[in-house]
MITORPA-107534 format. One record per residue (C-alpha): residue number from 1; chain; x, y, z. Coordinates in Angstrom, 1 decimal. Example, Ala and Ser with C-alpha at 12.3 -4.5 7.8 and 13.67 -1.06 7.14 Angstrom:
residues 2
NODE  nr kette      X      Y      Z
NODE   1     A   12.3   -4.5    7.8
NODE   2     A   13.7   -1.1    7.1
This chain:
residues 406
NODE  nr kette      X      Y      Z
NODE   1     A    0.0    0.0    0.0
NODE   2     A    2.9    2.8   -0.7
NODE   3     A    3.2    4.7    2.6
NODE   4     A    0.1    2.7    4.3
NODE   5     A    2.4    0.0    5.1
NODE   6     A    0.7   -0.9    9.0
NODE   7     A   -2.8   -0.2   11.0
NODE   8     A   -1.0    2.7   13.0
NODE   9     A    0.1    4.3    9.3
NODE  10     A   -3.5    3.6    8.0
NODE  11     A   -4.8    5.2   11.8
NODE  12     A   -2.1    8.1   11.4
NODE  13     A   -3.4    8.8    7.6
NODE  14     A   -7.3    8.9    8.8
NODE  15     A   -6.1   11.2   11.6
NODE  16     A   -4.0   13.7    9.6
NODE  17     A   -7.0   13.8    7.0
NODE  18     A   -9.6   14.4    9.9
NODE  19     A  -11.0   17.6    8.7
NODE  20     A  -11.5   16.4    5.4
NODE  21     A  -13.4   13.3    6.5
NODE  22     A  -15.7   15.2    8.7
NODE  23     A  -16.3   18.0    5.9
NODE  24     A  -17.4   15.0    3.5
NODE  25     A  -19.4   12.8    6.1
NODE  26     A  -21.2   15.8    6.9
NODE  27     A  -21.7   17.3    3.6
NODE  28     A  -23.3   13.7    2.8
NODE  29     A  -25.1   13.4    5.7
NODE  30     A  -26.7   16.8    4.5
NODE  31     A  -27.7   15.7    1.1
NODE  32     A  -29.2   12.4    2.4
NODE  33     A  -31.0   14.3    4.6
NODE  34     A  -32.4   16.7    2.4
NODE  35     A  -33.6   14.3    0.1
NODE  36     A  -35.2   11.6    2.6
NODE  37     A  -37.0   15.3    3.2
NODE  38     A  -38.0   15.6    0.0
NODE  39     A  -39.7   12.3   -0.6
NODE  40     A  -43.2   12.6   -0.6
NODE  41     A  -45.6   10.7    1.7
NODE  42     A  -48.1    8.1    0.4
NODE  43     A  -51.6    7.0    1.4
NODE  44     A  -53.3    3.8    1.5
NODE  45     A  -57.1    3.2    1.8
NODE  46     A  -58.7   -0.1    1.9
NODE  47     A  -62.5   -1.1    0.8
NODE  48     A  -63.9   -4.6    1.6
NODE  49     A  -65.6   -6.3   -0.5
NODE  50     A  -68.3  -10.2    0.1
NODE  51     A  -68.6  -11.9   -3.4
NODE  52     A  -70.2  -15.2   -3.2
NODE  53     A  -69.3  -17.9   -5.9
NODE  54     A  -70.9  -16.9   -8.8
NODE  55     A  -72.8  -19.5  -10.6
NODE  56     A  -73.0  -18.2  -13.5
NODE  57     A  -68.8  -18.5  -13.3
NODE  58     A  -69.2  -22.0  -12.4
NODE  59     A  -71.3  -23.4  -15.7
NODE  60     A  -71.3  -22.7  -18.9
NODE  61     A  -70.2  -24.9  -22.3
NODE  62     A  -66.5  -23.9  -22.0
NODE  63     A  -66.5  -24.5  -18.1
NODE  64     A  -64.8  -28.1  -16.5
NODE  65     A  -66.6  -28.0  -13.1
NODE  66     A  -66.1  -24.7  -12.0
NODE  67     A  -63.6  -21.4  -12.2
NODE  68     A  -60.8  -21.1   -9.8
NODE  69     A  -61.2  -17.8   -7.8
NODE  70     A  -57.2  -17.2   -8.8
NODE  71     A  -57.9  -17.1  -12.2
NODE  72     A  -61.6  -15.2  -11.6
NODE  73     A  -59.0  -12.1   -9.8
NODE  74     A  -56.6  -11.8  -12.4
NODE  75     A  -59.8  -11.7  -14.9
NODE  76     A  -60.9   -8.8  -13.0
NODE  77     A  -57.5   -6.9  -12.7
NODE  78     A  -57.0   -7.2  -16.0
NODE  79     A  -60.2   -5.9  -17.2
NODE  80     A  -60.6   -3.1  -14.6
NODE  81     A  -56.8   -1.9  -15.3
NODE  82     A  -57.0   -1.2  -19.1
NODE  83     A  -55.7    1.7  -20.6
NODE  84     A  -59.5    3.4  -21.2
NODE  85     A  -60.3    2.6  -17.6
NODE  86     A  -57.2    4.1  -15.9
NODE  87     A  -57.6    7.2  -18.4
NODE  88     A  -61.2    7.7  -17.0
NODE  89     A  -60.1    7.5  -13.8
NODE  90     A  -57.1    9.9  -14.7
NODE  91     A  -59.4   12.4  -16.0
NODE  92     A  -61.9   12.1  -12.9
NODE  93     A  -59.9   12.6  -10.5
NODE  94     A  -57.5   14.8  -12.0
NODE  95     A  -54.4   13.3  -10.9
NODE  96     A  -51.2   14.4  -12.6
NODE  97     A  -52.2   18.4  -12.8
NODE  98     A  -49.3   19.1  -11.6
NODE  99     A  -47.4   16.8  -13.7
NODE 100     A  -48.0   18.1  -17.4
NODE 101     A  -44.5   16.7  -18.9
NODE 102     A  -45.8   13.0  -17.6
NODE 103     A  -46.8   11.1  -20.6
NODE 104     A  -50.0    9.6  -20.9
NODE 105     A  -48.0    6.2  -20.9
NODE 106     A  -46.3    6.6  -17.4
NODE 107     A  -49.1    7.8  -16.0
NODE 108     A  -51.3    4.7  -16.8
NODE 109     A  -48.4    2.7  -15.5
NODE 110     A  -48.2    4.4  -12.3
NODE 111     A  -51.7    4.1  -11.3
NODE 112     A  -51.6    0.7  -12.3
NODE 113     A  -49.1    0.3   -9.7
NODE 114     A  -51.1    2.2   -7.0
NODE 115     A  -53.7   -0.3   -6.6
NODE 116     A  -54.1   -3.5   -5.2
NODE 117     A  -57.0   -6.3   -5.3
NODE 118     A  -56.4   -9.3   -3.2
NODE 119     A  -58.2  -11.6   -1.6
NODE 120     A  -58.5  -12.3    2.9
NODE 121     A  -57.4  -15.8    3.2
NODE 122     A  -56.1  -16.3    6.1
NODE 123     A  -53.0  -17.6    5.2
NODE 124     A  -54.6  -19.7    2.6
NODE 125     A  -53.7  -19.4   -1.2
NODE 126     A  -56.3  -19.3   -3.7
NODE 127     A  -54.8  -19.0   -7.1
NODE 128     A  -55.9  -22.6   -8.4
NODE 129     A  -58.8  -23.3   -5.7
NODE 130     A  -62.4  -23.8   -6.2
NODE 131     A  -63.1  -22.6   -3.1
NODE 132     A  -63.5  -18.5   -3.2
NODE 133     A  -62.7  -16.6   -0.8
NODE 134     A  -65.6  -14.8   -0.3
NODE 135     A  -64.1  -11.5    0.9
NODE 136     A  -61.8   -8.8   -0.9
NODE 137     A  -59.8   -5.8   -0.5
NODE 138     A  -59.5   -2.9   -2.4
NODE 139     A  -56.6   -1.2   -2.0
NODE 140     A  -55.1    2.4   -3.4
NODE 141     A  -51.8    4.3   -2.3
NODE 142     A  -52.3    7.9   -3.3
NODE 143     A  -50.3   11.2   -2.3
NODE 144     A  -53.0   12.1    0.1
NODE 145     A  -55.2   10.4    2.6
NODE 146     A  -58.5   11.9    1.0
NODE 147     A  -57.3   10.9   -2.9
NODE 148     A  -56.7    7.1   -1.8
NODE 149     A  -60.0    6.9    0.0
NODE 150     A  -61.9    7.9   -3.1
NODE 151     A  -59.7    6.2   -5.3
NODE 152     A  -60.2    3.0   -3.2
NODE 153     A  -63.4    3.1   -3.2
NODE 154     A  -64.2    3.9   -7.1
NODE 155     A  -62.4    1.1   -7.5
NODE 156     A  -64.7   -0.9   -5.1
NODE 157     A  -67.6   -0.2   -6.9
NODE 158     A  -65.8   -0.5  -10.3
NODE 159     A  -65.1   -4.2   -9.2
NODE 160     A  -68.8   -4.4   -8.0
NODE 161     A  -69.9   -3.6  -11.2
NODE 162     A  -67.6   -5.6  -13.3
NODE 163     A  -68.1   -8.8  -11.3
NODE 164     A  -72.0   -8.2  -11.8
NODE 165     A  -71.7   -7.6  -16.0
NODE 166     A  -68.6  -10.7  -16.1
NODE 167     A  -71.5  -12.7  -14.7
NODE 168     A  -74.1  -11.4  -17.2
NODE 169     A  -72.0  -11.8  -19.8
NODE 170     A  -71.2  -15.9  -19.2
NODE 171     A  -75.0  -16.1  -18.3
NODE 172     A  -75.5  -14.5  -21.7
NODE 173     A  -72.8  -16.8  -23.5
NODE 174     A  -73.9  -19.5  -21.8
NODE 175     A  -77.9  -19.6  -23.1
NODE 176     A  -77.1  -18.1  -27.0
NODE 177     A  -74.5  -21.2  -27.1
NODE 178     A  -77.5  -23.6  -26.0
NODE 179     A  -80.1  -21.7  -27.9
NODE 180     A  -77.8  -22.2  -31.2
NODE 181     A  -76.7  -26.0  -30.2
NODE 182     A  -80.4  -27.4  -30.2
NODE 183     A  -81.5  -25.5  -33.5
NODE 184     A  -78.4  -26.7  -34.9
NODE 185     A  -79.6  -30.5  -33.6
NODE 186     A  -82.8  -29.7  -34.7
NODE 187     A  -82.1  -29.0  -38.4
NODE 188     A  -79.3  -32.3  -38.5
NODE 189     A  -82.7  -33.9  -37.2
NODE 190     A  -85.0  -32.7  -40.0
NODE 191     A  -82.3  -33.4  -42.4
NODE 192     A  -82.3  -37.0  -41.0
NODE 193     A  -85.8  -37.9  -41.6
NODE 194     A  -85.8  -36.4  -45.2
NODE 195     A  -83.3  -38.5  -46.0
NODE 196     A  -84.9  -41.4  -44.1
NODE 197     A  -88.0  -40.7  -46.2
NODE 198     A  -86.0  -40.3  -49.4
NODE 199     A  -84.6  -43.8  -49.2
NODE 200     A  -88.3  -45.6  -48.2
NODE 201     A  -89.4  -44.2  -51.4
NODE 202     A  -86.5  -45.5  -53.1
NODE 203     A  -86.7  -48.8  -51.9
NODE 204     A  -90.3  -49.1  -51.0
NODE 205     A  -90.7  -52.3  -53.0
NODE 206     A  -87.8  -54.4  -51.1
NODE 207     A  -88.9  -52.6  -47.6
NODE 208     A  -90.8  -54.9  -45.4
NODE 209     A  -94.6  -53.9  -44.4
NODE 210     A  -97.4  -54.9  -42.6
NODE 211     A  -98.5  -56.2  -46.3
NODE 212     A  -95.4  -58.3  -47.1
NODE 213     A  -96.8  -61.7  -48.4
NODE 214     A  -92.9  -62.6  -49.4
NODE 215     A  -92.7  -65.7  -47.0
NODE 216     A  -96.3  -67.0  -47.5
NODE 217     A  -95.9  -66.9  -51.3
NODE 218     A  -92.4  -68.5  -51.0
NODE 219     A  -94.2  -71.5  -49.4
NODE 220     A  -96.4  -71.6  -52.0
NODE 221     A  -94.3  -71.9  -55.3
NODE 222     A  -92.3  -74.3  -52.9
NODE 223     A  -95.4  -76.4  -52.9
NODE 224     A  -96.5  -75.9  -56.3
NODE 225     A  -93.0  -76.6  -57.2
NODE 226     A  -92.8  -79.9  -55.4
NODE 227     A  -96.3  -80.8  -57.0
NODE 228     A  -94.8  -79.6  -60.8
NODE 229     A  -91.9  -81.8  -60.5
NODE 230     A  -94.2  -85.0  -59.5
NODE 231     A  -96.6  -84.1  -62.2
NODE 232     A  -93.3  -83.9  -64.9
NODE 233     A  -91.7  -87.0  -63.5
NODE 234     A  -95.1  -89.1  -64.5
NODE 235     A  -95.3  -87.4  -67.7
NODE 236     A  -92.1  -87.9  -68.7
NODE 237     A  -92.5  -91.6  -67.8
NODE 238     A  -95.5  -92.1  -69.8
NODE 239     A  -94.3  -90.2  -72.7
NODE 240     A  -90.8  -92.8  -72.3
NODE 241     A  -93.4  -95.8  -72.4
NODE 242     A  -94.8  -94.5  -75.3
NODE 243     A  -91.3  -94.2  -77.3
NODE 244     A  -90.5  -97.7  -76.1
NODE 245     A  -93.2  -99.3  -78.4
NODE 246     A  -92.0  -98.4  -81.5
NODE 247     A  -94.7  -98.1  -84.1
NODE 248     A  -97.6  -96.0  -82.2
NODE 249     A -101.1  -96.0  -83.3
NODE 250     A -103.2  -92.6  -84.1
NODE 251     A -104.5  -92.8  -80.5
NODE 252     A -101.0  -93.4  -79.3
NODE 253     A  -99.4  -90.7  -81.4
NODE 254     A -102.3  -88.3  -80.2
NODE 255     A -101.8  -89.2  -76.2
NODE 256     A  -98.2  -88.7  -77.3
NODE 257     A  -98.6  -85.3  -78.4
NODE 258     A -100.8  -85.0  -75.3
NODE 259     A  -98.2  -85.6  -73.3
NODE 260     A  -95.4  -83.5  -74.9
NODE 261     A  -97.7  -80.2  -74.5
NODE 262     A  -98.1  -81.0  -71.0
NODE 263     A  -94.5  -81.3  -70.2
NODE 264     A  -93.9  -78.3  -72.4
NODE 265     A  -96.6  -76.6  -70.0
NODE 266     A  -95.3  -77.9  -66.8
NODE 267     A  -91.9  -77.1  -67.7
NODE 268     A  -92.9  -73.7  -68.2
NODE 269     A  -94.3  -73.3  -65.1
NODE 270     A  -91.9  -74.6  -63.4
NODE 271     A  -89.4  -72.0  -65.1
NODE 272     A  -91.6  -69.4  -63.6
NODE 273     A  -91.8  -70.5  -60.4
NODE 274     A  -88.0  -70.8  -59.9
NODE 275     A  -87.5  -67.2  -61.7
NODE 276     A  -90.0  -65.7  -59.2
NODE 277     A  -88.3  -67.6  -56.2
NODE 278     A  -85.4  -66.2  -57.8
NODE 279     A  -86.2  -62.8  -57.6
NODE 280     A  -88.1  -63.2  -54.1
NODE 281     A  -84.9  -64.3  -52.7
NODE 282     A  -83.0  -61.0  -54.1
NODE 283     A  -85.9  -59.2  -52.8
NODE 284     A  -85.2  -60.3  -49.4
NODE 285     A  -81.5  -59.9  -49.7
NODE 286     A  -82.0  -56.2  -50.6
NODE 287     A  -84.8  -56.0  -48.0
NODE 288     A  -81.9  -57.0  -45.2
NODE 289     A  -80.0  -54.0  -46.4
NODE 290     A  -82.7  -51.7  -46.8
NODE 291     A  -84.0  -52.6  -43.2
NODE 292     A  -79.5  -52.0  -42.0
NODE 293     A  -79.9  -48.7  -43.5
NODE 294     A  -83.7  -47.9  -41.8
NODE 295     A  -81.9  -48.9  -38.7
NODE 296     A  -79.0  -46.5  -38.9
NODE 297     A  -81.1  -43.8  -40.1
NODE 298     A  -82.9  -44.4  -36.7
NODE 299     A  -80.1  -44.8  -34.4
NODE 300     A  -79.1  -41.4  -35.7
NODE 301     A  -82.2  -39.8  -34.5
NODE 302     A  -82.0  -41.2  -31.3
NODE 303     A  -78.9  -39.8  -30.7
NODE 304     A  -79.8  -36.9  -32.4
NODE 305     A  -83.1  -36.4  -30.2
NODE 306     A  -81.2  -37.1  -26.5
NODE 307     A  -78.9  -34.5  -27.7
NODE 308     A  -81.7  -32.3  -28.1
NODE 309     A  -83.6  -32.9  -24.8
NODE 310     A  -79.9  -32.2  -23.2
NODE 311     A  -79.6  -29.3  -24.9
NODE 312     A  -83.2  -27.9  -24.2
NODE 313     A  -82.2  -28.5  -20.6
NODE 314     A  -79.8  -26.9  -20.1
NODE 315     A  -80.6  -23.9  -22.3
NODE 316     A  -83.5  -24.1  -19.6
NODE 317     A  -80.8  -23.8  -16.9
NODE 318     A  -79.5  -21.4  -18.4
NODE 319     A  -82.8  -19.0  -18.8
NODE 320     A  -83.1  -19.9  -14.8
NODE 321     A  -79.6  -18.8  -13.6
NODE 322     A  -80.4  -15.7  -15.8
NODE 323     A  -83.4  -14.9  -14.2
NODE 324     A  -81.8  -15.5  -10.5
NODE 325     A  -78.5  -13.4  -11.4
NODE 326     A  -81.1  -10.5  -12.3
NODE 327     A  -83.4  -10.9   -9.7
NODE 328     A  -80.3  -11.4   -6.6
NODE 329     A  -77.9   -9.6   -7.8
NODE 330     A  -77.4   -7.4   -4.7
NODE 331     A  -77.6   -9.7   -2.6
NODE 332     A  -74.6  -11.1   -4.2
NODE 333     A  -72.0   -8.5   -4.6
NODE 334     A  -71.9   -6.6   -1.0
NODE 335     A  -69.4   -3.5   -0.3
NODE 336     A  -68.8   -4.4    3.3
NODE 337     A  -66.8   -1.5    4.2
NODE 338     A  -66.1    1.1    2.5
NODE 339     A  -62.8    2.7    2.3
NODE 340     A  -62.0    5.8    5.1
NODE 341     A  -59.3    8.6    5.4
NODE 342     A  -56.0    6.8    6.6
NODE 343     A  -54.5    8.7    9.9
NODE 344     A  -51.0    7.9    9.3
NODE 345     A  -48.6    7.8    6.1
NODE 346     A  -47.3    4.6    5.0
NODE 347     A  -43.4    4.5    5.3
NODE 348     A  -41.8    6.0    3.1
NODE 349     A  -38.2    5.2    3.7
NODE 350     A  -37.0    7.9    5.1
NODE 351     A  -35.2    6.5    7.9
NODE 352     A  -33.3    3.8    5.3
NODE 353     A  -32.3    6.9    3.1
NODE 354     A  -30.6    8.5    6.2
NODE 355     A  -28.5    5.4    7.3
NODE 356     A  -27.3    4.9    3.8
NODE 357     A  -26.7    8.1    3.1
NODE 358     A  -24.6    8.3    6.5
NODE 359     A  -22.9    4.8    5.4
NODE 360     A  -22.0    6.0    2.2
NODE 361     A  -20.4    9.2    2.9
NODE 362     A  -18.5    8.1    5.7
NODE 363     A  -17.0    5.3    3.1
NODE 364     A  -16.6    8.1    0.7
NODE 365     A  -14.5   10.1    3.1
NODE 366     A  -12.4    7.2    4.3
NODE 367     A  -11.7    6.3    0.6
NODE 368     A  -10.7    9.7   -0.1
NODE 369     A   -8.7   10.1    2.9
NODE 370     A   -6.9    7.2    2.1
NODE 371     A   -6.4    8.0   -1.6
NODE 372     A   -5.0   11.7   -0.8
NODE 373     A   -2.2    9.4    1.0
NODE 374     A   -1.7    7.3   -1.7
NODE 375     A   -1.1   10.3   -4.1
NODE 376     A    1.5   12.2   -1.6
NODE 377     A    3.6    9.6    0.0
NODE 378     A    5.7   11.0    2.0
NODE 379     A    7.9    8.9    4.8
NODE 380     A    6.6   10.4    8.0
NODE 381     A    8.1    7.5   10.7
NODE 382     A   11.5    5.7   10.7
NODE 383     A    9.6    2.5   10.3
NODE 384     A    8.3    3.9    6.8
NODE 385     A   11.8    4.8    5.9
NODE 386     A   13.0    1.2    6.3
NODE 387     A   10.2    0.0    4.7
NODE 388     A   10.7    1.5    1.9
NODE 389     A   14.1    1.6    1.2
NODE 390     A   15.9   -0.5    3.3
NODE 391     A   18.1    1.6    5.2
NODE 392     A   17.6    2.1    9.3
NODE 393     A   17.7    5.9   10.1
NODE 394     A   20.7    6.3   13.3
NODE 395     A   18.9    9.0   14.3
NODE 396     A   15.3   10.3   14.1
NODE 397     A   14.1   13.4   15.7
NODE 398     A   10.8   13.7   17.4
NODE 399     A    8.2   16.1   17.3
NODE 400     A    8.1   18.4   20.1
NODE 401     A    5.2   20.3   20.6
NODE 402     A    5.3   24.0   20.5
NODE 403     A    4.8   25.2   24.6
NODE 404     A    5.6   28.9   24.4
NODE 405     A    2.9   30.8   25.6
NODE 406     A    1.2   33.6   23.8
């Protein structure tokens, strides 16, 4: 350390440079004092506030059950703090007067900062509960006790009044979603059965009725068929007898004959039966489909019609919670306490200012003592001399005080 080679040189330095420590300790001291003085004083006023949990906050198509009061507070900050709002509130209570280089911007952003809502808890935190608190304060730090009270309490009512329209709102959403979900149902119904109706028309022939003889004909060409074959077996039998003889007489030719239109005949009909069997069993092949199809078509309306009767219920609840948020709202939303003068100035650190004013100008002074040394060295002490250039003085001469008398 140059000439600051010991505590004593260090205690020596501090000493010689006494009256220019004090002169910058108390020259500090002054400043920080004359600027704790200048702080201003701030004001806070509180307003209470009972909100009950909101139904209308609790359903609704886009709610899972309920709202958490956390994110039910930040809702309401964030509405109540928007630029338009704070500037109304600006312009009321003309704040920044005085202030006419403050732009617009800083001035939103301090009130912003001036207020507080938060919720009494007890200790308990809210932010993702579905519990609500159930009380709330209103809080506003102004320049002057009368200018927070009113500011807290415009705010109170402002949070009244938004809580009150937030809920109207969802209540609102709530029944025009509900109201638009069952027409929508009810036109996908509509379109259902005209397309049900389009396809019985289509395929009215293969559709089963109350009229369908299919079966009870099918028995019959069975029969007939069975009866056809016996009748062709015989003929055919008779007509082989007759070949087997050889020369045939004119009766025998004419039975022949006889007999070869009749199998003609039978075989005929027996070709028509079949064909019609044919064409009864494809019938009843497209009839299974047809009936698949009718059966979807229905399921579809079933659904289709629960989803309606859900709907119209709770577009029904809707219309109720509507009518009940109109009918209790103030019993609701209750300003408990409204807010009142405060006696006393928060802190404003006045007292911190001071103490580090203090600490930094006596660390200013002893740096500057210190660095005066540094900058003048000079070998006050025999010790210093050795020190520094490593030669013992024989002799050193003390300093003797001056006694004359004056």
């Amino acid at each position: 350390m140059g000439s600051l080679g010991s505590i004593s040189d260090i205690m020596s330095a501090l000493w010689r440079r006494r009256w220019l420590i004090g002169t910058t300790i108390l020259a500090g001291s002054a400043a920080s004092y004359q600027f704790a003085v200048s702080r201003p004083h701030s004001y806070a006023a509180s307003a209470v506030l009972q909100i009950e949990t909101p139904r209308s906050l609790a359903e609704g198509p886009r709610s899972t059950g309920g709202i958490a009061a956390g994110y039910w507070l930040q809702l309401v900050q964030a509405r109540l703090m928007v630029r338009d709002n704070v500037v109304t509130l600006i312009d009321k209570f003309d704040l920044f007067a005085d202030m006419p280089q403050m732009s617009e911007a800083q001035q939103v952003e301090m009130v912003r900062r001036a207020f507080r809502i938060e919720p009494i808890t007890g200790g308990q935190y809210y932010a993702n509960a579905d519990q609500w608190p159930g009380v709330l304060r209103v809080t506003a730090t102004m320049a002057s006790p009368e200018l927070a009270a009113d500011m807290a309490n415009e705010m109170a009512e402002s949070v009244l009044e938004l809580n009150a329209s937030t809920q109207n709102e969802r209540t609102q959403e709530t029944l025009e979603f509900y109201s638009r979900e069952e027409a929508r149902i009810a036109r996908q119904i509509d379109a259902v059965e005209s397309e049900m109706a389009a396809f019985r028309n289509e395929n009215l022939e293969v559709l089963p009725t109350t009229l369908d003889n299919r079966p009870e004909e099918m028995r019959t060409i069975d029969t007939e068929l069975n009866e056809l074959s016996g009748d062709l077996l015989e003929a055919r039998s008779k007509r082989a007898e007759l070949e087997a003889r050889g020369n045939l007489s004119t009766v025998e030719r004419r039975e022949a004959q006889q007999l070869d239109s009749r199998i003609d005949l039978l075989s005929t009909r027996q070709q028509q039966l079949q064909d019609r069997m044919a064409e009864i069993r494809a019938s009843g092949r497209r009839s299974v489909n047809a009936e698949a199809q009718i059966e979807a078509f229905e399921r579809r309306l079933l659904q289709l019609r629960e989803q309606q009767a859900e709907m119209s219920s709770r577009r029904a609840a809707a219309e109720t919670s509507q009518r009940l948020n109109a009918e209790q709202q103030g019993e609701q939303f209750i300003l408990l306490e409204r807010a009142v003068e405060p006696e006393y100035p928060l802190s404003s650190g006045r007292r911190k200012i001071m103490v580090f004013g203090l600490a930094a100008s006596m660390g200013l002074a002893l740096g500057l003592a210190l660095l005066m040394e540094l900058l003048k060295p000079v070998l006050r002490s025999a010790g210093k001399m050795e020190r520094s250039t490593g030669l013992r003085p024989v002799m050193t001469i003390p300093d003797i005080p001056d006694r004359r008398k004056g």
